[in-house]
DRENTI-929309 format. One record per atom (N, C-alpha, C): residue in one letter; z, y, x; atom name. Coordinates in nm, 2 decimals, padded with zeros to 4 digits, always signed. Each point is the difference from the previous one (the first is absolute). Example, Ala and Ser with C-alpha at 12.3 -4.5 7.8 and 13.67 -1.06 7.14 Angstrom:
2
(r A, (+00.78, -00.57, +01.32), N);
(r A, (+00.00, +00.12, -00.09), CA);
(r A, (+00.00, +00.12, +00.09), C);
(r S, (-00.07, +00.11, -00.04), N);
(r S, (+00.00, +00.11, +00.09), CA);
(r S, (+00.08, +00.11, -00.08), C);
// end
This chain:
106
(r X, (+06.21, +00.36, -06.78), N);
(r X, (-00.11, -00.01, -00.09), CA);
(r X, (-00.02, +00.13, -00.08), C);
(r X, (+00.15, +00.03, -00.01), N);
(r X, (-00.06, +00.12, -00.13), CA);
(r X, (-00.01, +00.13, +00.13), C);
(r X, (+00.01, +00.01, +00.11), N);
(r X, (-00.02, +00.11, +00.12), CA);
(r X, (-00.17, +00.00, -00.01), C);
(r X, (-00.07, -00.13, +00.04), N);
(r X, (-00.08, -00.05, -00.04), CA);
(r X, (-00.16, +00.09, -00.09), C);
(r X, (+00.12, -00.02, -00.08), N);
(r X, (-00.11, +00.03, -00.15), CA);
(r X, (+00.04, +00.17, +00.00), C);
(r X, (+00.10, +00.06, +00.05), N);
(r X, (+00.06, +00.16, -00.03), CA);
(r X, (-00.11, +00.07, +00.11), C);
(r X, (-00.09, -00.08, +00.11), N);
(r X, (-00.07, +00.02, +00.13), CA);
(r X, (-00.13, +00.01, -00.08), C);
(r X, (-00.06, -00.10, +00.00), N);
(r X, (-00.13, -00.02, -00.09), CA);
(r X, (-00.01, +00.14, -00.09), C);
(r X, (+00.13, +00.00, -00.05), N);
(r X, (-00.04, +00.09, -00.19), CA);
(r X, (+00.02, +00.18, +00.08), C);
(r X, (+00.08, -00.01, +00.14), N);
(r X, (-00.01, +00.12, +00.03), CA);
(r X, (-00.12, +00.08, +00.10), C);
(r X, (-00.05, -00.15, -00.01), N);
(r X, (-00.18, +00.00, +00.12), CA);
(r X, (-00.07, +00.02, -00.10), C);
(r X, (-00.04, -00.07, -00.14), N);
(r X, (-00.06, +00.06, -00.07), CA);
(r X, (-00.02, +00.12, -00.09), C);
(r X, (+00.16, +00.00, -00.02), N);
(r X, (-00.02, +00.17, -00.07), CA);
(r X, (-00.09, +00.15, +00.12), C);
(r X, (+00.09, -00.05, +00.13), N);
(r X, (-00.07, +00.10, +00.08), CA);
(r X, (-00.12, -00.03, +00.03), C);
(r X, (-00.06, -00.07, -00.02), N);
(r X, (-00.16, -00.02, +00.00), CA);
(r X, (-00.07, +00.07, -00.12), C);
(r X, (+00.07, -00.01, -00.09), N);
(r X, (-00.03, +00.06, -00.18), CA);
(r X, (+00.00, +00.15, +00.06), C);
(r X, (+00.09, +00.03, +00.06), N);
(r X, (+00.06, +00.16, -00.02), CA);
(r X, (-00.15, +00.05, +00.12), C);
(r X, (+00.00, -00.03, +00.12), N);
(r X, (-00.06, +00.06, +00.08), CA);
(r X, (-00.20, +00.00, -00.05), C);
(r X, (-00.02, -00.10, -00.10), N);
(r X, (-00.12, -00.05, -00.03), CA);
(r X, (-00.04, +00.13, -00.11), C);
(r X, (+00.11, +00.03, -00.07), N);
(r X, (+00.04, +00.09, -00.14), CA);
(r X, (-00.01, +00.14, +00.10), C);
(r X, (+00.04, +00.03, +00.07), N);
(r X, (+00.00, +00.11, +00.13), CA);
(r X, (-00.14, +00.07, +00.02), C);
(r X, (-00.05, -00.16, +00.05), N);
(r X, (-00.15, +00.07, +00.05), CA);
(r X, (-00.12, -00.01, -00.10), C);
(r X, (+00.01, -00.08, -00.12), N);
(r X, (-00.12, +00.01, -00.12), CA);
(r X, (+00.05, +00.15, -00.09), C);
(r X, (+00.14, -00.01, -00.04), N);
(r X, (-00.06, +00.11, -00.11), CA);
(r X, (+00.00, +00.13, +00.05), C);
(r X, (+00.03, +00.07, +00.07), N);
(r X, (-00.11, +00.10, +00.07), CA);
(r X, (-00.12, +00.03, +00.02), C);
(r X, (-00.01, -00.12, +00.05), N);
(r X, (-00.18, -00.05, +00.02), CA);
(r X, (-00.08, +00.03, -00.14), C);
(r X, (+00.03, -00.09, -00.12), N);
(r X, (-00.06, -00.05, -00.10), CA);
(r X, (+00.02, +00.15, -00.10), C);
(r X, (+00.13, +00.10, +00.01), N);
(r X, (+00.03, +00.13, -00.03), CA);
(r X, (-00.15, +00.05, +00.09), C);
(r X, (+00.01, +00.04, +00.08), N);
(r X, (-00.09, +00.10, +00.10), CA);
(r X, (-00.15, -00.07, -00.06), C);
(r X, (-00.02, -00.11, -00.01), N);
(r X, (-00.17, -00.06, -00.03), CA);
(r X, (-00.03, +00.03, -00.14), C);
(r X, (+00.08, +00.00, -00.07), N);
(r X, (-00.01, +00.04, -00.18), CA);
(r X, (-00.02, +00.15, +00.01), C);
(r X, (+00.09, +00.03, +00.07), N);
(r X, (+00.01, +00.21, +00.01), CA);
(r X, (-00.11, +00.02, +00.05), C);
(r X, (-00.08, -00.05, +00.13), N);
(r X, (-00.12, +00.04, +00.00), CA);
(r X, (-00.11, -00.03, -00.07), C);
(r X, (-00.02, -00.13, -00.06), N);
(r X, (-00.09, +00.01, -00.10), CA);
(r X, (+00.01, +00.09, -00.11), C);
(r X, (+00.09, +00.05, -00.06), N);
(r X, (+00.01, +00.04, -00.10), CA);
(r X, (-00.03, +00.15, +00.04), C);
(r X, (+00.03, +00.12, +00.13), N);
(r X, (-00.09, +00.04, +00.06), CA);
(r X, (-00.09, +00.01, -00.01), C);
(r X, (-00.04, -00.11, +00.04), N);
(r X, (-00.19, +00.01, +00.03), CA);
(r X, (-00.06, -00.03, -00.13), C);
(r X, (+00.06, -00.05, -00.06), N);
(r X, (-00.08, +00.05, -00.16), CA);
(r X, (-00.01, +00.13, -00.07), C);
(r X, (+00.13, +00.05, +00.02), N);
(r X, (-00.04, +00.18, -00.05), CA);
(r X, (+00.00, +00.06, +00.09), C);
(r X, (-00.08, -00.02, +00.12), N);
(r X, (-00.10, +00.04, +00.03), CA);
(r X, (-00.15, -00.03, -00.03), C);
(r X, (-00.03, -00.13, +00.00), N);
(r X, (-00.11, -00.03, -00.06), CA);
(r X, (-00.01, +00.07, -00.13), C);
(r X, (+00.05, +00.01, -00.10), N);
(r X, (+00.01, +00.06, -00.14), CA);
(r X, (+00.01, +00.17, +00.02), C);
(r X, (+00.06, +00.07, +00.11), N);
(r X, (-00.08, +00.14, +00.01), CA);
(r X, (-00.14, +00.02, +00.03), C);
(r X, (-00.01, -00.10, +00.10), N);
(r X, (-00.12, +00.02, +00.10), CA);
(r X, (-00.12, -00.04, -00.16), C);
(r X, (+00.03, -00.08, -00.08), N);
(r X, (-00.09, -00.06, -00.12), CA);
(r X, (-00.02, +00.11, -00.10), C);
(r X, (+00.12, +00.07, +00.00), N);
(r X, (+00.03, +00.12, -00.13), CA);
(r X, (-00.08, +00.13, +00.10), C);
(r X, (+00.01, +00.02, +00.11), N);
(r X, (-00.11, +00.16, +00.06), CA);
(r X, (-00.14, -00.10, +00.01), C);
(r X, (-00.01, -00.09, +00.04), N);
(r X, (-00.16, -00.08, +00.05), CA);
(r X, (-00.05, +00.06, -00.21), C);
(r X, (+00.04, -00.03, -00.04), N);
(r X, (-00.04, +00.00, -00.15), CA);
(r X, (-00.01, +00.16, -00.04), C);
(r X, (+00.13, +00.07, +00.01), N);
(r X, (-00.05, +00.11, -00.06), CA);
(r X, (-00.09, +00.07, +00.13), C);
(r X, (+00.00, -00.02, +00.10), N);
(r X, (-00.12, +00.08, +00.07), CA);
(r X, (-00.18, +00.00, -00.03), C);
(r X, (+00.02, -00.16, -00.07), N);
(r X, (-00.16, -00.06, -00.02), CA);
(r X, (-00.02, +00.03, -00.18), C);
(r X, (+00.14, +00.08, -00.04), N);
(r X, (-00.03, +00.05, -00.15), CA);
(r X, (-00.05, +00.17, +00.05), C);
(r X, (+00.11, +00.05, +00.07), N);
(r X, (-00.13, +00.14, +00.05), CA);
(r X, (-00.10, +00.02, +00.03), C);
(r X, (-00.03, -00.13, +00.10), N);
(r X, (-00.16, -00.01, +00.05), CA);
(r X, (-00.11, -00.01, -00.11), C);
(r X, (+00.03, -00.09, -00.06), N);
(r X, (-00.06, -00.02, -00.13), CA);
(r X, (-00.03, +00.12, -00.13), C);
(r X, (+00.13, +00.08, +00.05), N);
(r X, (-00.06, +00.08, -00.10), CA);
(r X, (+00.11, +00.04, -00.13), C);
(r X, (+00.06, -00.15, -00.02), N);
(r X, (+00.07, -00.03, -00.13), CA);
(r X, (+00.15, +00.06, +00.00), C);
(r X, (+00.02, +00.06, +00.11), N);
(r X, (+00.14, +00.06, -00.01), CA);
(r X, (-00.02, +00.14, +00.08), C);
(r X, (+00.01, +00.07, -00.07), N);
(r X, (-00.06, +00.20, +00.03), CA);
(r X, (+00.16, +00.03, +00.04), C);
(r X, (+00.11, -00.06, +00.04), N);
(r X, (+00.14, +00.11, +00.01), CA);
(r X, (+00.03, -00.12, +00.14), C);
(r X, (+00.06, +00.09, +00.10), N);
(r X, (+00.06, -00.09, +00.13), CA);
(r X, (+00.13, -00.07, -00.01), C);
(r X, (+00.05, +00.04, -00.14), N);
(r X, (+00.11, -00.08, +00.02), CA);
(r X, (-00.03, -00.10, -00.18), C);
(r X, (-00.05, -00.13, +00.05), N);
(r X, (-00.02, -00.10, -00.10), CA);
(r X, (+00.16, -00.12, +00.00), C);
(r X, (-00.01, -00.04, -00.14), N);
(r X, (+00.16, -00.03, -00.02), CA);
(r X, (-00.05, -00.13, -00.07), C);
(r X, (+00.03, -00.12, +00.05), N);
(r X, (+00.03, -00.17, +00.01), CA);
(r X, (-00.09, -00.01, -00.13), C);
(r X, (+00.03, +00.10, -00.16), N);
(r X, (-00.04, -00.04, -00.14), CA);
(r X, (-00.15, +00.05, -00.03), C);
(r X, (-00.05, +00.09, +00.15), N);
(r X, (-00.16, +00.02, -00.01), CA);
(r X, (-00.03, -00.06, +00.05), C);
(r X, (+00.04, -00.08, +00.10), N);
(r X, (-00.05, -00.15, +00.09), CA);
(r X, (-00.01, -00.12, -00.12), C);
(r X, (+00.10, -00.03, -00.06), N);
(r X, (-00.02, -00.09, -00.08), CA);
(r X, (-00.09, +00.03, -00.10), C);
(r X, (-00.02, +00.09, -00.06), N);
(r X, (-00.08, +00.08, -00.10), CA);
(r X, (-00.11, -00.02, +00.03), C);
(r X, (-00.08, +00.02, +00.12), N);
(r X, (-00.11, -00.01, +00.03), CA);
(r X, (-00.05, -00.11, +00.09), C);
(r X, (+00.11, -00.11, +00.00), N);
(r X, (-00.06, -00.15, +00.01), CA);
(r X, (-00.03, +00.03, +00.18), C);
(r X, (+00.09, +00.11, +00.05), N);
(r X, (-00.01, -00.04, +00.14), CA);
(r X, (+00.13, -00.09, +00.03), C);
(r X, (+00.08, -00.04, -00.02), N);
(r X, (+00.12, -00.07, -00.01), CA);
(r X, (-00.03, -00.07, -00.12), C);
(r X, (-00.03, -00.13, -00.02), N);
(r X, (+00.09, -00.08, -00.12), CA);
(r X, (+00.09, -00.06, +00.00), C);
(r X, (+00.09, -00.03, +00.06), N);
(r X, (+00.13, -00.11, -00.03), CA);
(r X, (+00.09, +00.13, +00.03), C);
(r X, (+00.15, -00.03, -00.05), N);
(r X, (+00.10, +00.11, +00.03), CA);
(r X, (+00.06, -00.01, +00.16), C);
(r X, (+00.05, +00.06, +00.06), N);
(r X, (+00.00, +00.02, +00.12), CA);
(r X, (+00.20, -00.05, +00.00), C);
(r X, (+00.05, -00.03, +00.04), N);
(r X, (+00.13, -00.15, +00.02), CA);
(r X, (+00.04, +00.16, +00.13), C);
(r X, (+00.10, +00.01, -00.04), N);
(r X, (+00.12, +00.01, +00.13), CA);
(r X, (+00.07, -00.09, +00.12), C);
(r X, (-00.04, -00.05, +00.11), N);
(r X, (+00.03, -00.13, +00.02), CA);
(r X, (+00.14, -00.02, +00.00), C);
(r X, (+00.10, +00.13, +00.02), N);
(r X, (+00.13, -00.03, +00.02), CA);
(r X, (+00.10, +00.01, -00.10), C);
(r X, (-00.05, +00.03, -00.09), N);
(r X, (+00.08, -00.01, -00.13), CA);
(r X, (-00.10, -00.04, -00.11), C);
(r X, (-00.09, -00.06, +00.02), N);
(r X, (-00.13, -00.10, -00.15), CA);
(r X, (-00.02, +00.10, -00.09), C);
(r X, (+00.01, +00.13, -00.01), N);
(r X, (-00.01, +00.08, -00.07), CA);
(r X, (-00.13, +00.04, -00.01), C);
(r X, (-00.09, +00.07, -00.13), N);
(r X, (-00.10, +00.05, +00.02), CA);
(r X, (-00.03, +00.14, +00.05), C);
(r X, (-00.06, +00.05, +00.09), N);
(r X, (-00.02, +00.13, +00.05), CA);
(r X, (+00.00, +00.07, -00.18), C);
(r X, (+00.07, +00.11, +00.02), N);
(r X, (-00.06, +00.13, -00.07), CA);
(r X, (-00.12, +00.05, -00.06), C);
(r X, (-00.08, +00.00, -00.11), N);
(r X, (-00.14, +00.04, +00.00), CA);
(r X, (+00.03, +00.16, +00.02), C);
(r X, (+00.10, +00.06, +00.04), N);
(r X, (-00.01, +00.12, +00.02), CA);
(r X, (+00.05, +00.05, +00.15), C);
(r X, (+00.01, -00.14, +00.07), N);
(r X, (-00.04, +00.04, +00.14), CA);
(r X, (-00.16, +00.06, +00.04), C);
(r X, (+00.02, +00.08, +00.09), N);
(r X, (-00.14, +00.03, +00.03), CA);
(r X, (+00.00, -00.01, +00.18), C);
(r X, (-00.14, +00.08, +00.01), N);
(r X, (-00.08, -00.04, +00.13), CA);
(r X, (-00.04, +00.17, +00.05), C);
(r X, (+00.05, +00.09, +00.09), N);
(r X, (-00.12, +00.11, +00.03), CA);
(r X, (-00.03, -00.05, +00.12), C);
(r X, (-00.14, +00.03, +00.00), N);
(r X, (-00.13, -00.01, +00.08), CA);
(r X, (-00.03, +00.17, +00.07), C);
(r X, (+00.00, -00.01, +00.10), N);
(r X, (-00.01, +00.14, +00.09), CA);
(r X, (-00.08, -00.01, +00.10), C);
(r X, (-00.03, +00.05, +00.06), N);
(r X, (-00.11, -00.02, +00.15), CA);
(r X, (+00.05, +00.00, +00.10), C);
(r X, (+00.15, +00.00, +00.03), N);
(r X, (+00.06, -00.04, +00.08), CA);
(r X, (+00.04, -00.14, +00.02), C);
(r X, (+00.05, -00.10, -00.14), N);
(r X, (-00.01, -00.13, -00.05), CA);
(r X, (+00.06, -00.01, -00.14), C);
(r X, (+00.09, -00.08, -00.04), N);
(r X, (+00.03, -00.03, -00.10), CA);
(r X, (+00.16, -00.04, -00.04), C);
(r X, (+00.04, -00.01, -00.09), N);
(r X, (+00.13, +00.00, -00.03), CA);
(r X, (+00.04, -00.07, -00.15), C);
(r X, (+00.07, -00.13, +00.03), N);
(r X, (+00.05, +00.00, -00.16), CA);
(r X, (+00.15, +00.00, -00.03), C);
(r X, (-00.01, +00.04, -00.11), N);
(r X, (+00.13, +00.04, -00.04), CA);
(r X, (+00.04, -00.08, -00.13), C);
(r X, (+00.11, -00.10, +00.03), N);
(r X, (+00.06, -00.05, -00.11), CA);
(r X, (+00.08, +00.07, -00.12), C);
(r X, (+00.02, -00.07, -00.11), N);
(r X, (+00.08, +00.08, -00.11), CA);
(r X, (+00.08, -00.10, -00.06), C);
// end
């Protein structure tokens, strides 16, 4: 009886183990790339913005920095780090070149 029950408890733990094997990898790799693809969405948001403050007129220098975006109501909400909840820098900036563009964290 007790061989038994030592079978069962050693069939379930390795069920536990190999199940623990193949999700947290998985569920690591699917969080890592969302959080990716958000800062990227959040550059691609920070040049889309300061390129349409040049066009416009309202930013005369190629390299515009997060606190003239917010200043001038092309950005309102603060911009979130997704991997550490932190707020971007208002003294990160953006240069704009005619080659393409580039941001630079601080």
């Amino acid at each position: 009886m007790k061989s038994n029950n030592l079978i069962k408890n050693v069939l379930y733990l390795t069920a536990m183990v190999i199940v623990l094997v193949i999700f947290v990898p998985t569920i690591y790799k699917i969080v890592n790339n969302s959080r990716n693809k958000q800062a990227l969405a959040n550059e691609k948001l920070i040049i889309e913005k300061a390129k349409k403050c040049i066009y416009e007129g309202k930013c005369k220098s190629n390299t515009i920095t997060l606190k003239d975006l917010y200043d001038l109501n092309y950005i309102r909400e603060k911009i979130v780090n997704p991997f550490d909840k932190t707020i971007y820098s208002e003294e990160s900036y953006v240069v704009i070149t005619k080659e393409g563009s580039t941001f630079y964290l601080k």
